[in-house]
DRENFINU-262963 format. One record per residue: residue number from 1; residue in three letters; x, y, z of N, C-alpha, C in turn. Coordinates in Angstrom, 1 decimal. Example, Ala and Ser with C-alpha at 12.3 -4.5 7.8 and 13.67 -1.06 7.14 Angstrom:
// residues 2
+-----+--------+--------+--------+--------+--------+--------+--------+--------+--------+--------+
! num ! residu !     nx !     ny !     nz !    cax !    cay !    caz !     cx !     cy !     cz !
+-----+--------+--------+--------+--------+--------+--------+--------+--------+--------+--------+
!   1 !    ALA !   13.2 !   -5.7 !    7.8 !   12.3 !   -4.5 !    7.8 !   13.2 !   -3.3 !    7.8 !
!   2 !    SER !   12.8 !   -2.2 !    7.1 !   13.7 !   -1.1 !    7.1 !   12.9 !    0.0 !    7.9 !
+-----+--------+--------+--------+--------+--------+--------+--------+--------+--------+--------+
END
This chain:
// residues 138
+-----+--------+--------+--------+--------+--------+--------+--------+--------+--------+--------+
! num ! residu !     nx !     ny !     nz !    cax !    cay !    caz !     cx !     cy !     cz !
+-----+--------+--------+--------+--------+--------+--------+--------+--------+--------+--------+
!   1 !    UNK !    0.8 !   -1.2 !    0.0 !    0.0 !    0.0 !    0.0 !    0.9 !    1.2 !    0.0 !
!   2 !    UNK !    0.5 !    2.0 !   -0.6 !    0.9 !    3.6 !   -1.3 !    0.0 !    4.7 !   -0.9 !
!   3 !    UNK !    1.0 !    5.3 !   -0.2 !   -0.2 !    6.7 !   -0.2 !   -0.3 !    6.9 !   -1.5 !
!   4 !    UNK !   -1.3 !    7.6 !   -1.6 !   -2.0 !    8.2 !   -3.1 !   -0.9 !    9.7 !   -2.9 !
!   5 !    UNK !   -1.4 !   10.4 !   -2.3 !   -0.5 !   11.5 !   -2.6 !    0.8 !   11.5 !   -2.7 !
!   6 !    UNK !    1.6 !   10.8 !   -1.5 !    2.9 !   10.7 !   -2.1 !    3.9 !   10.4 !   -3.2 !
!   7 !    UNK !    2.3 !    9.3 !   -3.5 !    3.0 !    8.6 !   -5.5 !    2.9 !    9.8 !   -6.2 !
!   8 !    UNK !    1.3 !   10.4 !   -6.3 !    1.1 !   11.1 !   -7.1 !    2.2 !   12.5 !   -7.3 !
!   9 !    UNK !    2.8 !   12.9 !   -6.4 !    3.9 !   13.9 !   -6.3 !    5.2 !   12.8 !   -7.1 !
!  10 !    UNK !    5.3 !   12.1 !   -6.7 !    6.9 !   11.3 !   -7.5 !    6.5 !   10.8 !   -7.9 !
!  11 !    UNK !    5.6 !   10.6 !   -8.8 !    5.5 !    9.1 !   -9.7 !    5.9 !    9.2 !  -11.0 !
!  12 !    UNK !    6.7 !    9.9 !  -11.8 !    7.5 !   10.1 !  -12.9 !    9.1 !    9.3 !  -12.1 !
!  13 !    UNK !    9.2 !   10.4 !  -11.1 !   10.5 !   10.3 !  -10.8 !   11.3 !    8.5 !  -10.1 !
!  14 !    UNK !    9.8 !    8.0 !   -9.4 !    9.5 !    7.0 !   -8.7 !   10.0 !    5.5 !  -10.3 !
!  15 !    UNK !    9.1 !    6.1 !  -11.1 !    9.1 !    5.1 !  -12.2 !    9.9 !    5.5 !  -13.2 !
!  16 !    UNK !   11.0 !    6.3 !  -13.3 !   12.3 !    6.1 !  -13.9 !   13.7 !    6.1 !  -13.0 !
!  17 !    UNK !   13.6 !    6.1 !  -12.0 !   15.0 !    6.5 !  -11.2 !   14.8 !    4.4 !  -10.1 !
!  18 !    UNK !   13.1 !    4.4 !  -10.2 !   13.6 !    2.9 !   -9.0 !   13.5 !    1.5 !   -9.8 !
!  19 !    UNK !   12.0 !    2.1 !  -10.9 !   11.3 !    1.0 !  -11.9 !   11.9 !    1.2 !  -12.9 !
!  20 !    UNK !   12.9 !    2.2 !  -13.6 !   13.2 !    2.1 !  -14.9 !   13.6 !    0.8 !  -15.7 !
!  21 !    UNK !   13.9 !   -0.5 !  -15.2 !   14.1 !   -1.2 !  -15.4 !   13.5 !   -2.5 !  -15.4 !
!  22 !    UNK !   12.0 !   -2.1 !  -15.0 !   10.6 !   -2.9 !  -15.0 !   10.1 !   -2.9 !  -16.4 !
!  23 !    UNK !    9.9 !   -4.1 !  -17.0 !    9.0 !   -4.1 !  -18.3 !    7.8 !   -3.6 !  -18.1 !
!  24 !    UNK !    7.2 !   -4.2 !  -16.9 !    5.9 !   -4.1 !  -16.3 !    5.7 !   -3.3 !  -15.1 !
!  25 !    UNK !    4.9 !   -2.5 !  -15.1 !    4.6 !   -1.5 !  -14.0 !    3.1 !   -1.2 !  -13.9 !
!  26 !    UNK !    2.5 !   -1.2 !  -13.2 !    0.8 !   -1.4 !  -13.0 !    0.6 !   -0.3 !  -11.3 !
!  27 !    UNK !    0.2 !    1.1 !  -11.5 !   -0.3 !    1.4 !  -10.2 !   -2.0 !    1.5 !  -10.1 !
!  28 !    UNK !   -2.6 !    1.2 !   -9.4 !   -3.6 !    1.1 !   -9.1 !   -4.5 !    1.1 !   -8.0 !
!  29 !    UNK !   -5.7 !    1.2 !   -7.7 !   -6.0 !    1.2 !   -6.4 !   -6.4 !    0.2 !   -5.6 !
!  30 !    UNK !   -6.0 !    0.2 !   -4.3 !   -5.5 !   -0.9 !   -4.1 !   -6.8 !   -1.8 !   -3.3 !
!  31 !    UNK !   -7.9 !   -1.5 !   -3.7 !   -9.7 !   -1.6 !   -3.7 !  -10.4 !   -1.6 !   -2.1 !
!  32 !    UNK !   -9.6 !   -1.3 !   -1.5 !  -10.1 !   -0.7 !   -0.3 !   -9.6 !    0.9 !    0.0 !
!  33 !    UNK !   -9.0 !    1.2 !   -0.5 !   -9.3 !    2.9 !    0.4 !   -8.8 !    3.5 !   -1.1 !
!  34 !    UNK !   -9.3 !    4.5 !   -1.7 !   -9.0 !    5.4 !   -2.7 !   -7.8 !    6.4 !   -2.5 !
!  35 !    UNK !   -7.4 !    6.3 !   -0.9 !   -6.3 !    7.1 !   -0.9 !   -5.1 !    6.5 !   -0.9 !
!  36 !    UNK !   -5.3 !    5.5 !   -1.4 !   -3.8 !    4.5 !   -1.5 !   -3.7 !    3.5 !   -2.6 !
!  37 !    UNK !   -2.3 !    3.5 !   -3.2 !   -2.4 !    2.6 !   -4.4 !   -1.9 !    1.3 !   -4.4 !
!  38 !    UNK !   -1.8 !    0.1 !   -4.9 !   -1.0 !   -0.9 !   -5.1 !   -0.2 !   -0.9 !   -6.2 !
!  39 !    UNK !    1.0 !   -1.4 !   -6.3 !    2.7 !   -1.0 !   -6.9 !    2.2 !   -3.1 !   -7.4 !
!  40 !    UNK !    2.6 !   -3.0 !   -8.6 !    3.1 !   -4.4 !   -9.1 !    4.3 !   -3.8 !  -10.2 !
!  41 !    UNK !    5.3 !   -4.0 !  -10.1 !    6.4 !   -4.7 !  -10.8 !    6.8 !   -5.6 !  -11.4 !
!  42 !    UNK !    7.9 !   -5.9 !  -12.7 !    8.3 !   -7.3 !  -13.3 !    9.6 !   -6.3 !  -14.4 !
!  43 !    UNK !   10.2 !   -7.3 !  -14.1 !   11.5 !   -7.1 !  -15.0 !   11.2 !   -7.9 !  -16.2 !
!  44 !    UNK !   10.3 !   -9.1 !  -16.0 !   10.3 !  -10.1 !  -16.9 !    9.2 !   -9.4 !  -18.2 !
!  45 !    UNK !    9.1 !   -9.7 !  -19.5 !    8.9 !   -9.7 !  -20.5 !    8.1 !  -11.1 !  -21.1 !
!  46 !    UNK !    6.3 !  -10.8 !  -21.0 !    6.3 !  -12.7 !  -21.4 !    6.0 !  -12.5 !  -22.9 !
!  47 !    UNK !    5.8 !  -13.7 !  -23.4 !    5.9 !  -13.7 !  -25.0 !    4.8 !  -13.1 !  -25.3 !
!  48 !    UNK !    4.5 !  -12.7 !  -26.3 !    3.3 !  -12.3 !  -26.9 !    2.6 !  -10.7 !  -25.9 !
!  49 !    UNK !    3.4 !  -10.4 !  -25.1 !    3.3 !   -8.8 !  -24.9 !    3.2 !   -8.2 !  -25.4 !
!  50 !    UNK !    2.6 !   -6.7 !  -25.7 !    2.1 !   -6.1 !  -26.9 !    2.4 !   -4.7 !  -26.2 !
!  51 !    UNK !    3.0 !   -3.7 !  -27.2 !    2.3 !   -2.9 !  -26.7 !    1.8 !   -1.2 !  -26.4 !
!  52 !    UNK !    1.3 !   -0.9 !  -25.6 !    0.3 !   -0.1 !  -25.6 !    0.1 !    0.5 !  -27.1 !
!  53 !    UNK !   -1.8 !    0.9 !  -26.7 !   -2.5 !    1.2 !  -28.1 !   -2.9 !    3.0 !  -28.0 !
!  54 !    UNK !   -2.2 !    3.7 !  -28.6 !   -2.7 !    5.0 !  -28.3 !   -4.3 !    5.2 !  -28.7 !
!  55 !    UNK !   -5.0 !    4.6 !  -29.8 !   -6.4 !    4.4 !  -29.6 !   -7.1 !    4.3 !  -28.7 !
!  56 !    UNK !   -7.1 !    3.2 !  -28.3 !   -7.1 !    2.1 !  -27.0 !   -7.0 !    3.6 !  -25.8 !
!  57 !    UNK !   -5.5 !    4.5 !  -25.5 !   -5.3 !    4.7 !  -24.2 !   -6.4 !    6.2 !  -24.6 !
!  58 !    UNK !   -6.7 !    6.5 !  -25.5 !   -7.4 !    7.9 !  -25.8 !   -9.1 !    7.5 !  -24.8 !
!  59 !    UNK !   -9.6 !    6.0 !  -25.3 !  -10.9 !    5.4 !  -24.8 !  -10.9 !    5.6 !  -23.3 !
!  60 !    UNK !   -9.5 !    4.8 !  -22.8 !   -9.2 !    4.8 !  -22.0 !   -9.5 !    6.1 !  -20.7 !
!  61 !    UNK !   -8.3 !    7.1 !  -21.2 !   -8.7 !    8.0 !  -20.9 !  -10.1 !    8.8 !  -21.0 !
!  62 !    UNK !  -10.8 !    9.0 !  -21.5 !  -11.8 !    9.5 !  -22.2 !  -13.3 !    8.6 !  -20.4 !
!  63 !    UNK !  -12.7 !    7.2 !  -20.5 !  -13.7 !    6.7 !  -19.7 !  -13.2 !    6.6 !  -17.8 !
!  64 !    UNK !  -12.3 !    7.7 !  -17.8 !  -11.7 !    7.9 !  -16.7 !  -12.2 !    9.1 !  -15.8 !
!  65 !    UNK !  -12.7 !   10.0 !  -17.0 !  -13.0 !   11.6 !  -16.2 !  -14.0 !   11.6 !  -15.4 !
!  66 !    UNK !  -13.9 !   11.8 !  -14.1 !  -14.8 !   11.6 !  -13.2 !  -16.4 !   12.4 !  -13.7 !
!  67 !    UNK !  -17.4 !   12.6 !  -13.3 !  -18.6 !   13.5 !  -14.2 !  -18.6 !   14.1 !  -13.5 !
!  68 !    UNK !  -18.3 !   14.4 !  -12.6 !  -18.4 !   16.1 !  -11.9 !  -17.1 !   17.0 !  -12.2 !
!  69 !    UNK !  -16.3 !   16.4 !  -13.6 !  -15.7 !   17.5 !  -14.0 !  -15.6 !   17.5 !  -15.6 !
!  70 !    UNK !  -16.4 !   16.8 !  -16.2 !  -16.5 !   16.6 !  -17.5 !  -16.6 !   17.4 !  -18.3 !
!  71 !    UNK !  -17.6 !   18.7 !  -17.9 !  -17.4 !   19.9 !  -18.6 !  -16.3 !   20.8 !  -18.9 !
!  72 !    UNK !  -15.5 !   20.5 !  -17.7 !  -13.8 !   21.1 !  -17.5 !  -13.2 !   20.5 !  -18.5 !
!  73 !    UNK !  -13.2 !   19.3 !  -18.7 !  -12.0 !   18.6 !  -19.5 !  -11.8 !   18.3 !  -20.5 !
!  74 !    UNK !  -10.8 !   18.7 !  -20.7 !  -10.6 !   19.4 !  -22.6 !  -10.1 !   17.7 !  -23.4 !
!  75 !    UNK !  -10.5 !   17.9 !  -24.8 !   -9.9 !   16.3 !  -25.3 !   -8.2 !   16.6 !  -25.6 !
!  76 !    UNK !   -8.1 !   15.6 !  -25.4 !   -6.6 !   15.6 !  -25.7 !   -6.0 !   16.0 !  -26.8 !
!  77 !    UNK !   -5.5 !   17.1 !  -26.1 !   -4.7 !   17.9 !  -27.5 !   -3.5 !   16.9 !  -28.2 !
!  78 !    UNK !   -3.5 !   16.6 !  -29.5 !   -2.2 !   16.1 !  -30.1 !   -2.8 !   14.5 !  -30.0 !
!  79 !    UNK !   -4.0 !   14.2 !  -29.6 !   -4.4 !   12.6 !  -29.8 !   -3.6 !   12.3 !  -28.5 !
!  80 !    UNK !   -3.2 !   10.8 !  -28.3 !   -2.1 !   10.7 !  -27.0 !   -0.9 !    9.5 !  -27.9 !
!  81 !    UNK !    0.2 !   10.1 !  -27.9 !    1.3 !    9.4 !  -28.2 !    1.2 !    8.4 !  -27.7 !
!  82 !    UNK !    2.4 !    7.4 !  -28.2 !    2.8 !    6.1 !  -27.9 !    3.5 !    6.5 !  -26.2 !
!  83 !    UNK !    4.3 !    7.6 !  -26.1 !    4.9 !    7.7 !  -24.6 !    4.1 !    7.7 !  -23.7 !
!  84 !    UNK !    2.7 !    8.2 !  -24.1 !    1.4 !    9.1 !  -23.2 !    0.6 !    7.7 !  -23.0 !
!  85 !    UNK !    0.5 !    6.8 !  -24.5 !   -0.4 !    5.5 !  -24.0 !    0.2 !    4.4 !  -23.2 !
!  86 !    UNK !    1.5 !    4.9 !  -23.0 !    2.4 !    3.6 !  -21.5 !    1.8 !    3.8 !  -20.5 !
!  87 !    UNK !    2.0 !    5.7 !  -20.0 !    2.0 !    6.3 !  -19.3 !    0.2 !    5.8 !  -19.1 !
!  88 !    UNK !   -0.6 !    6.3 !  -19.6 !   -1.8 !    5.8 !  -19.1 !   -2.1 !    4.3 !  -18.6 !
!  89 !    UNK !   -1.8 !    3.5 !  -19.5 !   -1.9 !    1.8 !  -19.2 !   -1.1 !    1.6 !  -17.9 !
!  90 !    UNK !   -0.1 !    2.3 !  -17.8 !    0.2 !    2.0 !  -16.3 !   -0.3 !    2.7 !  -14.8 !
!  91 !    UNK !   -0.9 !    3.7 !  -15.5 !   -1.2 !    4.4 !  -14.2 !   -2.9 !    4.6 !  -14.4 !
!  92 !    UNK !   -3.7 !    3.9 !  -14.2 !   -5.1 !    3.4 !  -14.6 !   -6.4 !    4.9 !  -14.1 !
!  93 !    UNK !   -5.4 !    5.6 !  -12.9 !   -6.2 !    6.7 !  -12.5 !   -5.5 !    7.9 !  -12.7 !
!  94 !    UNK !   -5.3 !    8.4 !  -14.2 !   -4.7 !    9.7 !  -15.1 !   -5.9 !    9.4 !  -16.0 !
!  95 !    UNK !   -5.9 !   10.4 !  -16.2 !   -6.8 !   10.8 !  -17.8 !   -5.9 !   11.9 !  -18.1 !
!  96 !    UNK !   -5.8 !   12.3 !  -19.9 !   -5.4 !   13.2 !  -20.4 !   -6.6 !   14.4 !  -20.4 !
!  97 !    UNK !   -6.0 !   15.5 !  -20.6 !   -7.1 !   16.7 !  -20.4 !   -6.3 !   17.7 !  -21.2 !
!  98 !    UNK !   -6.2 !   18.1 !  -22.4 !   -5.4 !   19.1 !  -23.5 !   -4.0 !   18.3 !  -23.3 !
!  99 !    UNK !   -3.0 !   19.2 !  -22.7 !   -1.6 !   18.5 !  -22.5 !   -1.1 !   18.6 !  -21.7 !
! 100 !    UNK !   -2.2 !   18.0 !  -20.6 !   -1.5 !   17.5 !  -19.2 !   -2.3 !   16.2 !  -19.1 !
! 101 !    UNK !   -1.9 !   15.7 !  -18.0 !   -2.6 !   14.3 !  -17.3 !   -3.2 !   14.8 !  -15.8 !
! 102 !    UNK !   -4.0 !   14.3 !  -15.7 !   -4.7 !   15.1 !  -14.4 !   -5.1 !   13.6 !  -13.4 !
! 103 !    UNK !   -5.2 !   13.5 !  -12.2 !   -5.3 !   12.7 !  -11.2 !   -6.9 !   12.4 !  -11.4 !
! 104 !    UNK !   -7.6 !   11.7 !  -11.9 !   -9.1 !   11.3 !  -11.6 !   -9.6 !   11.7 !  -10.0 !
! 105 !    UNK !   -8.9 !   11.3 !   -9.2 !   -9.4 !   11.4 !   -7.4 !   -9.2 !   12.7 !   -7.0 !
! 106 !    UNK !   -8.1 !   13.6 !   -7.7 !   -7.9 !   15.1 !   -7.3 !   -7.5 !   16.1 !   -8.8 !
! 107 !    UNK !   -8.4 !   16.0 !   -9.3 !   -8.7 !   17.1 !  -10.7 !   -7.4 !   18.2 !  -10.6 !
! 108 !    UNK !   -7.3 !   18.6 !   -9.8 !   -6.5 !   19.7 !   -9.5 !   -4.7 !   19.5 !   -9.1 !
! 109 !    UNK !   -4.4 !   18.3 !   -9.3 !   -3.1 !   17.7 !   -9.2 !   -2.6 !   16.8 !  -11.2 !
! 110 !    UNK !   -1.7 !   18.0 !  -11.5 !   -1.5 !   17.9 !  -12.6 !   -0.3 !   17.1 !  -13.3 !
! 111 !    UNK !   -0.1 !   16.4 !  -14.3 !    1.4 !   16.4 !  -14.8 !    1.5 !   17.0 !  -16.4 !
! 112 !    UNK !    2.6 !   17.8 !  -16.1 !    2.7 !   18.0 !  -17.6 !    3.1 !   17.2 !  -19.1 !
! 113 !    UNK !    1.9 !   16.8 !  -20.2 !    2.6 !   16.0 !  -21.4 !    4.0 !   16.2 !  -21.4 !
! 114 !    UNK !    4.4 !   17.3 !  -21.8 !    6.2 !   17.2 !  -21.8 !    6.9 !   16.4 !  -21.1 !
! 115 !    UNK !    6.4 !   16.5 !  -19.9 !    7.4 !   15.7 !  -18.7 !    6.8 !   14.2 !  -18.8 !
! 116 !    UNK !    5.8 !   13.4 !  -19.1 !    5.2 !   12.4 !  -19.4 !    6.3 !   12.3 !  -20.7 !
! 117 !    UNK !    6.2 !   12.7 !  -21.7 !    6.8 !   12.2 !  -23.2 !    8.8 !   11.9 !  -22.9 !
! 118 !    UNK !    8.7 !   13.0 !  -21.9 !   10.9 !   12.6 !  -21.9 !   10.6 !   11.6 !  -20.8 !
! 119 !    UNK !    9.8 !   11.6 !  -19.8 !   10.5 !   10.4 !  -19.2 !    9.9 !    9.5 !  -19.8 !
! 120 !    UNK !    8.9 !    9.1 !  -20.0 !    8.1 !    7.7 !  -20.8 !    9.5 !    7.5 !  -22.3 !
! 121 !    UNK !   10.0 !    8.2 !  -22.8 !   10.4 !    7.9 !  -24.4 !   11.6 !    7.0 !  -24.2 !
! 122 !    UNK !   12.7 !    6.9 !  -22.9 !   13.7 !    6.0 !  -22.9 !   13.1 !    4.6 !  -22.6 !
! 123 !    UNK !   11.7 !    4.8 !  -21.6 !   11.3 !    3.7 !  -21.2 !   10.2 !    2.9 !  -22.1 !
! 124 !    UNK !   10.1 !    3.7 !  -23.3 !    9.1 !    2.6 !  -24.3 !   10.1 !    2.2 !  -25.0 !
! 125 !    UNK !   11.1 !    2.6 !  -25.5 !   12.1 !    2.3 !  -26.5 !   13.3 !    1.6 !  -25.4 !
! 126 !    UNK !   13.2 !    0.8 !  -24.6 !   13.5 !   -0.2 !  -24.2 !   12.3 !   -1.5 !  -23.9 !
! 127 !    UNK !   11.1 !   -1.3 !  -23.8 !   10.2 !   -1.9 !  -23.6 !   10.0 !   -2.5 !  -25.1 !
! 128 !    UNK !   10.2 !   -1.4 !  -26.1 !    9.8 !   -2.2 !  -27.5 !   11.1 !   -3.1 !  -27.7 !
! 129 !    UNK !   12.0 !   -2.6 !  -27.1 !   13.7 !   -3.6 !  -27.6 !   13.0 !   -5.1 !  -26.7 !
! 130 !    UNK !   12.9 !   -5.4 !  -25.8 !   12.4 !   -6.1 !  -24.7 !   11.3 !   -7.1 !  -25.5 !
! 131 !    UNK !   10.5 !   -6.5 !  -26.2 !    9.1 !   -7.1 !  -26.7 !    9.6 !   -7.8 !  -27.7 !
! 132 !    UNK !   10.6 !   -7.1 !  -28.7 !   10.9 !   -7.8 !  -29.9 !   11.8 !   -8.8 !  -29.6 !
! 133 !    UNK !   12.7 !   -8.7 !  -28.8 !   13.6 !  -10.2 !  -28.5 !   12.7 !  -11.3 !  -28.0 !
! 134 !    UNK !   11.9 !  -10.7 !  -26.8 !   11.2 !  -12.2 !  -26.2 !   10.1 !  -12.5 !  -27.6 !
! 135 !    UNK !    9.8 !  -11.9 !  -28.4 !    8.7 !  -12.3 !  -29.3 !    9.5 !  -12.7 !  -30.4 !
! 136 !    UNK !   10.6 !  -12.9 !  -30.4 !   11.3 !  -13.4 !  -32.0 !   12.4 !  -14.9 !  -30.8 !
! 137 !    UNK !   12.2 !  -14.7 !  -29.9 !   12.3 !  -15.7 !  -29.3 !   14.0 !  -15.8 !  -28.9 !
! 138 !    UNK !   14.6 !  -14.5 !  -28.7 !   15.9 !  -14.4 !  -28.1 !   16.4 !  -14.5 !  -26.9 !
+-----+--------+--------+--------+--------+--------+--------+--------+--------+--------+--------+
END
């Protein structure tokens, strides 16, 4: 168990400086208290991994925004990149909102796309190197 706030302040920094090295990374809640999350990790890579669908993470997001702020929240400017659809598949309570990612539980706790796209872009462009060796069977 994770405080919610304390990820939500480091959780860029959390998941390139301790996880960078995780194929797999899943924060979530951890289904009893909303103010705390559950942390899964894996170094491992299984075959037939795929991954993320920026289609897919736009739905995604889109079915995240809470309704008492749906009027506020703008569609995502720029569609959502491949760095932006990791970043969402792993972190299940972000939605995009123009070009930031916004906390579902606290609207008002922001991350900026920029800072989502440099840290996510080392860590997909190892996850795709990762995908293609276990899926070509190296």
């Amino acid at each position: 168990n994770i405080e919610a706030a304390r990820m939500d302040f480091g959780l860029l920094q959390t998941r390139c400086l301790t996880f960078g090295s995780c194929s797999h990374f899943r924060l979530g809640y951890d289904g009893l208290d909303e103010r705390r999350y559950c942390l899964r990790a894996s170094r491992d890579v299984q075959p037939g991994t795929s991954l993320p669908c920026p289609v897919r993470a736009i739905a995604d997001s889109a079915a995240r925004v809470p309704q008492e702020v749906r009027m506020l929240a703008d569609p995502p400017q720029g569609g959502v990149t491949d760095e932006e659809a990791l970043f969402l598949q792993e972190h299940p309570a972000m939605y995009k909102s123009g070009d930031e990612f916004v906390f579902a539980h606290c609207p008002w706790r922001t991350i900026p796309g920029a800072q989502v796209r440099r840290v996510y872009g080392p860590l997909l462009l190892t996850l795709q190197k990762a995908c293609q060796e276990v899926n070509e069977g190296r």
